[in-house]
N, C-alpha and C positions, 0 to 999 in steps of 0.2 A: 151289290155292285160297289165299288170302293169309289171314297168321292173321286179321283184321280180318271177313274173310267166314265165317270156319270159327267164330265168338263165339257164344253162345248170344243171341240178342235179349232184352234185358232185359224183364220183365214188368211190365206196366202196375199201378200201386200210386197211393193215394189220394195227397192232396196233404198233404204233412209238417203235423202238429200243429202249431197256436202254440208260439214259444217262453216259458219261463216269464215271471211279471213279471219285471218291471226287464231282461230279454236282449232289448231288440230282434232284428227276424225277421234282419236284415246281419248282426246278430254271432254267428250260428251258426256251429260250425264244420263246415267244407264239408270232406265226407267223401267217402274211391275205396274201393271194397272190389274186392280184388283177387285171384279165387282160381280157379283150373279148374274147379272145380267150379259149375255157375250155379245146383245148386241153393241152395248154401251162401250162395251170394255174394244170393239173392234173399231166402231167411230172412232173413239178418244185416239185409239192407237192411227187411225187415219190424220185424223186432226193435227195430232203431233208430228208425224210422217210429212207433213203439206209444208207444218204454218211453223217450225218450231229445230230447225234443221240443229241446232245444239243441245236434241235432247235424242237419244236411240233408246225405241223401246225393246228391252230386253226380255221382258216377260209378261205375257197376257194370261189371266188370270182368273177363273170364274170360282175359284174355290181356294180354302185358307189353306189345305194340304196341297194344291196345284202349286202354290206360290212355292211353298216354302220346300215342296221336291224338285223342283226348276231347277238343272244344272247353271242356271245364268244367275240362280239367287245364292249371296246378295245383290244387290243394287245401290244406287246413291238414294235413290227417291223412289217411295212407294205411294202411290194413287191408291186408297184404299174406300171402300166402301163404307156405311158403318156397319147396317146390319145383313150378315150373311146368310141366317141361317140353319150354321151347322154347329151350334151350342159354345163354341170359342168367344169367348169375352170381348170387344172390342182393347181392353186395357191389355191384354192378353197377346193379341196380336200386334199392339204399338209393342209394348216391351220386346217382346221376340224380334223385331224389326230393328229399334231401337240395338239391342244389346248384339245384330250382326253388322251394325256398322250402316244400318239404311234409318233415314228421315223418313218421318211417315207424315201427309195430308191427305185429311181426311176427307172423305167428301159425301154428302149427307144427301138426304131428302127431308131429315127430319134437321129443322133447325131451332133446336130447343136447349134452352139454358144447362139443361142438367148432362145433355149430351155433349156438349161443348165442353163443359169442366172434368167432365171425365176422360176425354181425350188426350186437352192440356192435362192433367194431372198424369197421367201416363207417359208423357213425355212427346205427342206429336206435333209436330210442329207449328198445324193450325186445321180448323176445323170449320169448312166452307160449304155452302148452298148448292145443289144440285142447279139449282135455277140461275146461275151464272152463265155467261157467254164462257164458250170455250175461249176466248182469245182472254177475258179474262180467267181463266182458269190457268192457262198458260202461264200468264204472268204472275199468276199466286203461284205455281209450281216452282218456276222459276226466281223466287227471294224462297223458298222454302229450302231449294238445293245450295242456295246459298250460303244457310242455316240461320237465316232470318225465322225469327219467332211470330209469327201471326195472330196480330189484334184480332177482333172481329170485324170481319167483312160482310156489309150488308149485304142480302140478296136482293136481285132486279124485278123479284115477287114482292119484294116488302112493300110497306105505303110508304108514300115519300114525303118528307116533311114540305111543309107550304112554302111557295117560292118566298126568299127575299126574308129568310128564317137566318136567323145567328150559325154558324158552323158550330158543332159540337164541342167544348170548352178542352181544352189539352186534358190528361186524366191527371186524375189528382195525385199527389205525392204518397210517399212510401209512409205505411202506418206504424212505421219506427218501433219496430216487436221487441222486446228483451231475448237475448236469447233461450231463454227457458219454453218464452211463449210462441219461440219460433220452433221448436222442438215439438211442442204439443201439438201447433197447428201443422206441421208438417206429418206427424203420428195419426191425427185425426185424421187428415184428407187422403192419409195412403189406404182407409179404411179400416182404420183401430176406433171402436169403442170408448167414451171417456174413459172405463173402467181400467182398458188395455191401454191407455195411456201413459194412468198413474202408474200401472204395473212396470212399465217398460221404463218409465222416468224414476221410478224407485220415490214417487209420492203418495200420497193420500188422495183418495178422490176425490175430496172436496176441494183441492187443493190444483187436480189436474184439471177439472171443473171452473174452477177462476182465471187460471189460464186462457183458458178457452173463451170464457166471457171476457177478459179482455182484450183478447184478439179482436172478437167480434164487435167492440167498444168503441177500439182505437180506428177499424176501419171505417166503421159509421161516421164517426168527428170528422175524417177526411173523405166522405162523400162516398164512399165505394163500400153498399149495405153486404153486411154478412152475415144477416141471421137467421138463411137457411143453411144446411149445407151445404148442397150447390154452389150455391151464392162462397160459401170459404173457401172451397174447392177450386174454386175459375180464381179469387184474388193471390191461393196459395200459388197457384199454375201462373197468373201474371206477372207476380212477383219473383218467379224462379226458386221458387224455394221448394218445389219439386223434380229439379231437373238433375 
């Protein structure tokens, strides 16, 4: 059975609300919700249907060939799931989104550092909790269509810090790369090897090697660790130097 045939049939839903004054009904943003689950994927399409009259969902989505056969696709914004699956990469599917002209947020159950930087390193826009309020989901979707780049956002599962605690300190400044060491760290987090680094920089390994270390040098001095990958991965993706 072809994934295409094995999709849940989308459920028939009234016709989208007006959009507010002054937004014509064209300048909606044309929305894919994209998740395995069809329950998920027909609430959310409800949810936006009720609460969110400036967005039209154009495509409901239970699989990555669903989407992307959809006569309505592309889109402005894609809701995507992280894990599908059906052996498609998560990086995989931000690029292909990414490179038809649609924003990708992503939306998780897993909220783990190394999935987070893989996303941003890919290019999506931002990389959110399952355990959010849809009204906050709305509103992350909406600075995402925007093409606001999304910090992290706590989820409403997390622990919360003790009342009457300091607000988080603004993030620290730029770890001011040489261009050499912006190359290397940008080579590294696209998932090149040090080895494939030097090769591609026309250096010496030990050479693309120090680079690297002092990427991860400069960013420790200014507060923001990088000496795992992951960890270089999320400050290459904050910093845009993957986009």
């Amino acid at each position: 059975m072809s994934p295409s045939e094995a999709s849940i049939p989308p459920a028939p839903s009234p016709a989208p609300p007006a959009a507010p004054p002054g937004t014509p009904a064209d300048e909606r943003v044309r929305l894919a919700l994209l998740d395995d689950h069809g329950l998920i994927v027909d609430s959310l399409a409800m949810w936006f249907g009720d609460h969110a009259p400036d967005f039209v969902v154009a495509v409901r989505a239970t699989t990555w060939m669903d989407l992307i056969r959809d006569p309505a696709f592309p889109v402005d914004l894609v809701l995507m799931d992280l894990q599908l699956g059906d052996g498609v990469s998560i990086e995989s599917r931000i690029r292909a989104c990414r490179a038809a002209g649609a924003k990708v947020l992503v939306v998780s159950a897993l909220d783990d550092e190394g999935s987070r930087a893989r996303c941003l390193a890919a290019g999506a826009a931002g990389f959110v909790s399952k355990t959010l309020s849809v009204a906050e989901l709305i509103d992350l979707a909406r600075r995402a269509a925007r093409g606001e780049r999304l910090r992290r956002h706590p989820s409403t599962g997390s622990a919360r810090r003790d009342a009457g605690t300091a607000a988080t300190p603004a993030e620290p400044g730029s770890a001011h790369l040489s261009a050499a060491e912006e190359r290397a760290l940008r080579l590294y987090a696209e998932g090149h090897s040090t080895a494939e680094v030097a090769d591609r920089m026309d250096v010496g390994y030990e050479t693309a090697k120090t680079y690297l270390r002092r990427v991860r040098e400069k960013y420790a001095r200014v507060g923001r660790p990088a000496s795992r990958k992951a960890e270089l991965i999320r400050r290459a993706a904050e910093d845009g130097f993957l986009e």
